[in-house]
BAMI-662599 format. One line per 4 residues: number of its first residue (from 1); their letters; for each residue x, y, z of C-alpha. Coordinates in steps of 0.5 Angstrom, whole numbers, plus 500, padded with zeros to 3 digits. Example, Ala and Ser with C-alpha at 12.3 -4.5 7.8 and 13.67 -1.06 7.14 Angstrom:
! BAMI-662599
1> as> 525/491/516; 527/498/514;
END
This chain:
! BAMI-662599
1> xxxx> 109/877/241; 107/881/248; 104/886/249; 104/892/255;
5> xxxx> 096/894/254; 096/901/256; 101/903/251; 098/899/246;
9> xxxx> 097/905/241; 104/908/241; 107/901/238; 105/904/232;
13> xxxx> 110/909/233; 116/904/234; 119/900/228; 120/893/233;
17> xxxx> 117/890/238; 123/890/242; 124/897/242; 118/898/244;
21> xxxx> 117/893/250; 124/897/252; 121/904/251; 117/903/258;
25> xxxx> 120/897/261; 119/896/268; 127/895/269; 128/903/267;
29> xxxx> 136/901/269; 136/909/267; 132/910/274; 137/911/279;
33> xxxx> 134/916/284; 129/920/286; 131/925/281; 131/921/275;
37> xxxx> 124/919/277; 122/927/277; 126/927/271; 122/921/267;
41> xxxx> 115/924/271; 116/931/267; 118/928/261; 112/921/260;
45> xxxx> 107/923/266; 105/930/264; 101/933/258; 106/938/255;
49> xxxx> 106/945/253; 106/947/246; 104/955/244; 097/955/240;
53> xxxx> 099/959/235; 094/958/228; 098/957/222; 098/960/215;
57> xxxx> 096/967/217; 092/965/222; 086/962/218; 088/954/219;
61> xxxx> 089/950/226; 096/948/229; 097/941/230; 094/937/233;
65> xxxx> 099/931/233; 101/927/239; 106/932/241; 101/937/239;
69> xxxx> 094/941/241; 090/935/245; 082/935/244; 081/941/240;
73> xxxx> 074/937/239; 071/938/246; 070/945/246; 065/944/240;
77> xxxx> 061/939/242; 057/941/246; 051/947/246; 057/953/249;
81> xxxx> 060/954/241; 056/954/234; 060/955/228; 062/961/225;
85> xxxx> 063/963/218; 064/969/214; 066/969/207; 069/963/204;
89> xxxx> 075/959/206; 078/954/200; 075/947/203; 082/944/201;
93> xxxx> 085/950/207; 085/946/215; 081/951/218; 077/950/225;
97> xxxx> 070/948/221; 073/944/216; 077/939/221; 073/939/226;
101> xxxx> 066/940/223; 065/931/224; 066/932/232; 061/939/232;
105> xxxx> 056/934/228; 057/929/232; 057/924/226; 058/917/225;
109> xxxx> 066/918/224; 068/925/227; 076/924/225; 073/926/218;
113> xxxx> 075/934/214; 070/937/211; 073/934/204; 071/927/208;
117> xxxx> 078/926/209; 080/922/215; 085/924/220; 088/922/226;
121> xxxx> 085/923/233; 091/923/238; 087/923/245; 086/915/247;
125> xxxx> 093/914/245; 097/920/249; 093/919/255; 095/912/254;
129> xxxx> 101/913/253; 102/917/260; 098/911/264; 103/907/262;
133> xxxx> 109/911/263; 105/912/270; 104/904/272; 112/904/270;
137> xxxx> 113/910/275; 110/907/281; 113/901/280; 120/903/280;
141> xxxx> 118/908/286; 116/903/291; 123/899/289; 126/906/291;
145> xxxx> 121/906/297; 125/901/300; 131/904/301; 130/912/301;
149> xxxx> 121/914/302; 124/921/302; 119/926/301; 121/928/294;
153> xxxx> 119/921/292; 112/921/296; 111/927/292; 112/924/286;
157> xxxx> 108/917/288; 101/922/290; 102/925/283; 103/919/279;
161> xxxx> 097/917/283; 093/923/282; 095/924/275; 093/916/274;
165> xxxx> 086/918/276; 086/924/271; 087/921/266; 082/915/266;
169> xxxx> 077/920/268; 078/923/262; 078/918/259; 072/915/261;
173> xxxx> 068/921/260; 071/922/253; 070/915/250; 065/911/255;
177> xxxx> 058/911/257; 056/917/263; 056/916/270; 049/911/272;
181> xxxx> 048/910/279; 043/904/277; 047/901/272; 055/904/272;
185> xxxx> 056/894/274; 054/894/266; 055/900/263; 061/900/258;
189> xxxx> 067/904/260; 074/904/258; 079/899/259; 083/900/266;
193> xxxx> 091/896/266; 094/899/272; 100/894/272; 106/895/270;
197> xxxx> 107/888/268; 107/885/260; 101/882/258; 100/878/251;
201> xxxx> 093/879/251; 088/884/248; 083/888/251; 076/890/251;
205> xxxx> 072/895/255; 071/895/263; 065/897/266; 063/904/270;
209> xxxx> 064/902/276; 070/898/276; 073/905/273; 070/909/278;
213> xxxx> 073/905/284; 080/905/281; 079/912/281; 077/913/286;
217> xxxx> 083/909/290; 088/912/285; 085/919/289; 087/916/297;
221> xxxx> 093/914/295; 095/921/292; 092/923/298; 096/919/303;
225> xxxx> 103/921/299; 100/928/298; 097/930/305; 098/937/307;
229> xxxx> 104/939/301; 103/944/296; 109/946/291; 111/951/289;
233> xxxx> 108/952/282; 101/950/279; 105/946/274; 106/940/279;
237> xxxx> 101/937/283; 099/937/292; 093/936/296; 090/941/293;
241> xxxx> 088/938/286; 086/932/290; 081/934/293; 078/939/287;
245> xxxx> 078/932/283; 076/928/289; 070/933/289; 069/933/282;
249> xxxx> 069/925/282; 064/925/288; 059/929/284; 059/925/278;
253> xxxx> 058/918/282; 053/921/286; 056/921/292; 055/928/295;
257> xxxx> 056/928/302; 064/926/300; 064/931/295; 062/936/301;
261> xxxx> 067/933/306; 073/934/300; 070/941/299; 071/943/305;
265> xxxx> 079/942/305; 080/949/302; 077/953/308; 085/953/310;
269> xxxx> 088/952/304; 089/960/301; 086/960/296; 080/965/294;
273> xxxx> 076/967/288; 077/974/284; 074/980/284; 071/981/278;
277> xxxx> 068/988/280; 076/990/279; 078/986/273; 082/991/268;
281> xxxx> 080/990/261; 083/986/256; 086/983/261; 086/975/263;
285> xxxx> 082/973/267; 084/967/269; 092/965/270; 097/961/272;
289> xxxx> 100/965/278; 092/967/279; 089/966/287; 084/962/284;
293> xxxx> 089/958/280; 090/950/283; 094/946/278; 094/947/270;
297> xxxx> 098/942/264; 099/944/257; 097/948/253; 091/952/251;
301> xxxx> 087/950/243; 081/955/245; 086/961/241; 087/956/235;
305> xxxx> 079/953/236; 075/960/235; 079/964/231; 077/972/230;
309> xxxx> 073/974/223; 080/977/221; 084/972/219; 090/976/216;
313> xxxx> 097/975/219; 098/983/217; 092/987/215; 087/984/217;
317> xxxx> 081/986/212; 080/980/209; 074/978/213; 074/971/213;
321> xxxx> 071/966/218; 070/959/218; 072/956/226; 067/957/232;
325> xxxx> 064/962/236; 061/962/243; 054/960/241; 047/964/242;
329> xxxx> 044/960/248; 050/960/252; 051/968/250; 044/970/252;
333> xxxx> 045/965/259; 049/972/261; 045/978/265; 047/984/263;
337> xxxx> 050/986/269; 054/980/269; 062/982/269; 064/975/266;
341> xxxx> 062/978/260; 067/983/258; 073/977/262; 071/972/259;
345> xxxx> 069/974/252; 072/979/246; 068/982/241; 071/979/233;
349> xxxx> 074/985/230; 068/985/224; 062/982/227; 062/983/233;
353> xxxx> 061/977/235; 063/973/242; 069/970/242; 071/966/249;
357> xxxx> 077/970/252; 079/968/259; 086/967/258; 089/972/252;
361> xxxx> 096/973/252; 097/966/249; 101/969/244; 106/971/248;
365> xxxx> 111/965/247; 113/960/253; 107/965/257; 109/964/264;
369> xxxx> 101/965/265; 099/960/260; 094/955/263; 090/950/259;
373> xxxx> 082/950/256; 082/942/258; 087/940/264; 086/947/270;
377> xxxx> 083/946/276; 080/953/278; 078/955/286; 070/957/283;
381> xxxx> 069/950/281; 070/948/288; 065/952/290; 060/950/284;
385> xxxx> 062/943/287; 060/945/294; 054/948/292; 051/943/286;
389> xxxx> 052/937/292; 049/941/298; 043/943/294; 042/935/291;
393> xxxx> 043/933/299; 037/938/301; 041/943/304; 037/949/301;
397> xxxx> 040/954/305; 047/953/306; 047/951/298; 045/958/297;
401> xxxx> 050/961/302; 055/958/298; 053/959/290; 052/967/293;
405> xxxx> 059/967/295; 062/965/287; 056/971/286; 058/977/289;
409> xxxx> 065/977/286; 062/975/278; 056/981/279; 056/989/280;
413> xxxx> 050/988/285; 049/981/287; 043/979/291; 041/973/296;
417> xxxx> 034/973/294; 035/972/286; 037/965/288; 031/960/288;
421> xxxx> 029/957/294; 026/951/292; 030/945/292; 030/943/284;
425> xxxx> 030/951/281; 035/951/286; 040/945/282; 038/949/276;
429> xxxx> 040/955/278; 047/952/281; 048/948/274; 047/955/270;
433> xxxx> 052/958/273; 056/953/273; 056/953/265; 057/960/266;
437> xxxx> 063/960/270; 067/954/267; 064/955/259; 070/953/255;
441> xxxx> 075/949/260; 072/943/258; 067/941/263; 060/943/259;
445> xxxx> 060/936/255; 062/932/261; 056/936/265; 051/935/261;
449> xxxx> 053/928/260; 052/927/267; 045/931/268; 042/927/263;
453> xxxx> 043/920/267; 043/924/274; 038/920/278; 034/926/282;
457> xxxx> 034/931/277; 035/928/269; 036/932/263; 029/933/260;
461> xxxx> 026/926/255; 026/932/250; 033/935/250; 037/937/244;
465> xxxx> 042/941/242; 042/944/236; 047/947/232; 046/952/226;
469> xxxx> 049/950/219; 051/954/213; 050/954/205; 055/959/201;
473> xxxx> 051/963/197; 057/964/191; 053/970/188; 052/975/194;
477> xxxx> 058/973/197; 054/971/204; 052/965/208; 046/963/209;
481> xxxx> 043/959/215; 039/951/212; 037/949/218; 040/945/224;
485> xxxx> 045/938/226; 041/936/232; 043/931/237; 038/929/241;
489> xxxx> 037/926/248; 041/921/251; 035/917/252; 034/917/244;
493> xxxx> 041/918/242; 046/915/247; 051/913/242; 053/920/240;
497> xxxx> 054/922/247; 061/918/247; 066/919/242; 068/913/239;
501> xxxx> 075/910/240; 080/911/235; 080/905/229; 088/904/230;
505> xxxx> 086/902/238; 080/897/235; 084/895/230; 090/893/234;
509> xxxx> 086/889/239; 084/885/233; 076/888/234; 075/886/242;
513> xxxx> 074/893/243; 068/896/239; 064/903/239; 057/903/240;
517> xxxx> 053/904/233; 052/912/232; 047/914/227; 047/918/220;
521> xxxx> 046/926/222; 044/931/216; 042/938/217; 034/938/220;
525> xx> 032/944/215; 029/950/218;
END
């Protein structure tokens, strides 16, 4: 029997062989036209929308099925969350904690409940399963391309190849090993198939490098089709989501003079950063129709992630949590006079304690404003990019000017000389406020992924992220803090800094591919 790689995991989905393989023929008789491939690049290509709403009286996830959430898991990885607990939920209920608390910990099987009962996680085999119906999509628009290249149809190919380049950026900064200068020729990625073609054999990982390069090449040519276009709506892709991830990518790669040169587009482009200064509370902070918004795609998990301690769906005074919060270190990173804090925050209803809170109206339903935690693209990370790649090139001054520019719209009184002026207090300032600016849309994880192999300036040997664990104490009704989850540096614990790839895509591969060996992780006492 035959396989097609990059669909692989989406057989387990069909009851035939054939219909599998009939799924995403290349022949896709149906495609006659531009607007058929339109059609199938909105239906197979993008990540879909779905309302995060919290089930069961908003005390337990949605779903995060295939066609549900999409890596709820990132958000609580990272130093920028901890858990949130309050009174005791029944641990045979789904909330945040007891799903996620595997990924949180980083243990050695995260798709693992509180009740150490394993459940499905989707992400390799959705992302997967859009690259295939993309290589499919680019084959049938370069047969279309033969007798009508209209620009429709060279809109579609540039997103085709734009979405492509996402999509194994993501997937490399999930489930491969961080970004090396040094070493990206050995270093373990994931596997690349970029052809439409059947193939019979199993698959196994490729390197960084070879990721890297396709990526980047996948970029040029969304570039190529996508030149001096941008549509209408922030749902679909142009020009300028090429450039923001082709800095993105130039800065992971270490390759910060391509960063600047693709940075540098913008400057006629319109878009501009908001004026925190004039922010109405209890508004969003970030939105879709925003001038800061670039391109967005499905639906936002934070909601469903990092619930309010009141979690009844009528009264609200049950005082119950048991889900995640903004954690300490990130929350005490904020100045006092930093307006970020009443944007992209909210206080929970007993506590008080900070909920992230950029995007608010999520509960209005098919919100035309809703953008996504994880695939949004925001104007302030084009100036972070700017600013992080000029100062590691050792434009001082000029990495100044441009962080300032983020500054003053996010300060009541922002100043020049609060700015270190030399080179490495520089970067460090520049990456803080980058972890301020974008906390909770997917980039932290990723970041620290990268600092800690960057070339120049690594994370310290002794780096850790500590997450705060919990006992409840049955008599006094309250939860008491037992010690610590540690995930040490990357120098000492690199198989947690990735996560596995599912075992349906180890088993299907017939064990050609295989995850590193993490190590057992119990709580560090106080």
């Amino acid at each position: 029997m035959k396989y097609i790689y990059i669909l692989l995991p989406v057989l387990l989905l069909f009851s035939s062989c054939s219909k599998f393989l009939e799924e995403y023929s290349t022949d896709l008789k149906y495609v006659q036209n531009t607007d058929d491939l339109n059609k199938l690049m909105i239906g197979e290509a993008f990540i879909n929308s779905v309302l995060s709403v919290p089930k069961d009286g908003q005390a337990t996830m949605g779903d995060i099925s295939e066609t549900g959430l999409t890596a709820p898991w990132l958000h609580v990885m990272d130093d920028d969350s901890e858990q949130f607990v309050l009174g005791f939920a029944e641990t045979d209920k789904s909330t945040p904690l007891y799903k996620l608390s595997g990924f949180h910990n980083w243990s050695q099987t995260p798709a693992l409940n509180v009740l150490n009962l394993s459940w499905e996680e989707t992400l390799w085999r959705k992302i997967y399963k859009r690259v295939g119906a993309i290589n499919a999509i680019l084959f049938q628009a370069e047969k279309l391309a033969e007798t009508s290249d209209n620009s429709s149809l060279q809109h579609i190919r540039g997103e085709a190849y734009f979405l492509r380049a996402y999509y194994y950026f993501l997937l490399q900064n999930v489930y491969g090993s961080p970004y090396r200068v040094s070493s990206a020729a050995t270093d373990e990625g994931v596997p690349l198939k970029i052809s439409e073609k059947i193939e019979d054999n199993y698959f196994k990982r490729d390197n960084n490098d070879k990721i890297y390069k396709q990526i980047v090449a996948d970029l040029e040519q969304a570039e190529q089709y996508l030149q001096g276009y941008n549509p209408g709506t922030k749902i679909r892709v142009g020009i300028a989501a090429v450039k923001i991830l082709q800095s993105r990518v130039y800065l992971y790669t270490e390759q910060y003079d391509k960063a600047i040169a693709a940075g540098k587009s913008f400057g006629a482009m319109g878009y501009t950063l908001n004026d925190l200064n004039l922010y109405s509370p209890n508004t969003n902070a970030t939105y879709r129709s925003s001038n800061e918004s670039i391109f967005t795609m499905g639906p936002s998990s934070v909601p469903a992630v990092f619930l309010n301690d009141s979690t009844s769906a009528y009264n609200g005074d049950d005082r119950l949590a048991s889900s995640f919060k903004a954690s300490s270190t990130l929350m005490s990173s904020y100045a006092s006079d930093d307006l970020r804090l009443k944007a992209f925050f909210q206080k929970s209803a007993k506590t008080k304690s900070w909920l992230p809170a950029k995007y608010r109206s999520w509960q209005t339903y098919n919100d035309p404003e809703q953008v996504s935690c994880i695939f949004s693209f925001r104007y302030p990370e084009v100036i972070l990019n700017n600013a992080e790649a000029l100062a590691m090139t050792g434009a001082n001054d000029e990495a100044r000017n441009e962080i300032h520019k983020l500054r003053i719209k996010r300060f009541k009184n922002a100043a020049m000389d609060q700015i270190p002026a030399g080179n490495q207090e520089l970067v460090e300032f520049i990456r803080a406020e980058r972890r301020r600016e974008l906390c909770f849309e997917g980039h932290r994880w990723f970041d620290l992924r990268r600092y800690a192999v960057n070339s120049r300036y690594p994370l310290p040997q002794d780096f850790t992220i500590r997450h705060p664990a919990y006992s409840y104490n049955a008599q006094t009704s309250s939860n008491v803090a037992i010690g610590n989850y540690v995930l040490k540096s990357f120098a000492q614990d690199a198989a947690a800094w990735q996560v596995p790839i599912p075992n349906y895509a180890i088993e299907f591969n017939r064990g050609s591919l295989t995850n590193p060996v993490r190590t057992a992780r119990t709580v560090q006492p106080l």
